[in-house]
C-alpha positions as CSV (number, residue, x, y, z in Angstrom):
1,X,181.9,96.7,-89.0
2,X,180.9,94.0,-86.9
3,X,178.4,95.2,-83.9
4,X,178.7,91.7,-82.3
5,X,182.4,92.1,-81.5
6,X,181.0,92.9,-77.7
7,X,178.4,90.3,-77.8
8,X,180.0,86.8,-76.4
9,X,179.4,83.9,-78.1
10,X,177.8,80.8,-77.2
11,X,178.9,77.2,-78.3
12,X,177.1,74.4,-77.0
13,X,177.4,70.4,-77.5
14,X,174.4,68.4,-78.3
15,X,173.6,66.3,-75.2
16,X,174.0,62.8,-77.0
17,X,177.8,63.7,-78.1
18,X,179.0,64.5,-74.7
19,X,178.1,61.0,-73.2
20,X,179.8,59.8,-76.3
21,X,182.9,61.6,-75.7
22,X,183.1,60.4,-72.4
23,X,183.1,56.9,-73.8
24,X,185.3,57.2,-76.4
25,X,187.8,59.2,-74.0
26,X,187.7,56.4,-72.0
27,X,188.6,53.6,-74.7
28,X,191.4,55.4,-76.5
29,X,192.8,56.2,-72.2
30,X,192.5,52.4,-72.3
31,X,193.8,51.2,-75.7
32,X,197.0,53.7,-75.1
33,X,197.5,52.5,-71.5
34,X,197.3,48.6,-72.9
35,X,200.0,49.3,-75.5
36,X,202.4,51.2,-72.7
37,X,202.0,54.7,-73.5
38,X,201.5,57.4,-71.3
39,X,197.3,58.1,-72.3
40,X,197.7,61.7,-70.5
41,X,200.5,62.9,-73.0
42,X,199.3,61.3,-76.0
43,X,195.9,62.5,-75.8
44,X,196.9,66.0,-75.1
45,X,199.1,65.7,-78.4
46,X,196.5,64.5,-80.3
47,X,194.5,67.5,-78.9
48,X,196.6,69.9,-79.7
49,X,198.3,68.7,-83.1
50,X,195.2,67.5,-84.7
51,X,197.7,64.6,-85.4
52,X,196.0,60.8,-85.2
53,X,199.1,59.1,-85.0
54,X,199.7,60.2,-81.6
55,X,196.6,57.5,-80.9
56,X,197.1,54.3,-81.2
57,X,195.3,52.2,-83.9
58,X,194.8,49.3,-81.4
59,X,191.2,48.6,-80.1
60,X,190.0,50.7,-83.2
61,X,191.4,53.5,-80.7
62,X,192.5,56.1,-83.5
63,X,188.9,55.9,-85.7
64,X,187.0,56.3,-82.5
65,X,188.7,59.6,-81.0
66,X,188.5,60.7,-85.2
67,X,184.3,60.3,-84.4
68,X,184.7,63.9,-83.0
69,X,186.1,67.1,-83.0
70,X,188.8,68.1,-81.0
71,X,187.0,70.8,-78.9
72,X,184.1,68.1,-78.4
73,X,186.9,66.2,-76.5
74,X,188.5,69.3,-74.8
75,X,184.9,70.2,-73.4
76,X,184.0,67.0,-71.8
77,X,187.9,66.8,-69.9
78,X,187.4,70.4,-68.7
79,X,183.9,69.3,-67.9
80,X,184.8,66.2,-65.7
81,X,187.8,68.1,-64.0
82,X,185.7,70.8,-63.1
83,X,183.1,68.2,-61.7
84,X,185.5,66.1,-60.1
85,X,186.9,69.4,-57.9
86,X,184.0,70.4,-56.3
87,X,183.4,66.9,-54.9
């Protein structure tokens, strides 16, 4: 039996990938809004599909948000909101 079910885990980001997923956020937000989609939606279906084709493959868009995992990019949004709100 496990006697760590009790314990609560830590996960943690290495500091040089969360500036990077603040820039590739930004591109891909970009690239969709260029090509006339709606980033917010297609970034949240990305998110939770795992599915690249809800990026776009314009501005290199698609291979960028593919650089990192999913809950890299869910950290950093939760992150900014979070920072944002107590402004």
């Amino acid at each position: 039996m496990n006697d760590n079910i009790n314990n609560t885990m830590k996960f943690d980001v290495p500091k040089d990938n969360k500036n990077k997923a603040r820039d590739i956020i930004l591109r891909v937000f970009g690239a969709l809004d260029e090509k006339g989609y709606n980033p917010v939606y297609q970034i949240v279906g990305y998110i939770l599909s795992g599915d690249p084709t809800y990026i776009t493959s314009y501005d290199d868009a698609r291979s960028l948000i593919r650089k990192l995992e999913r809950d890299e990019l869910l950290e950093e949004l939760i992150k900014s909101y979070i920072e944002n709100e107590k402004k």
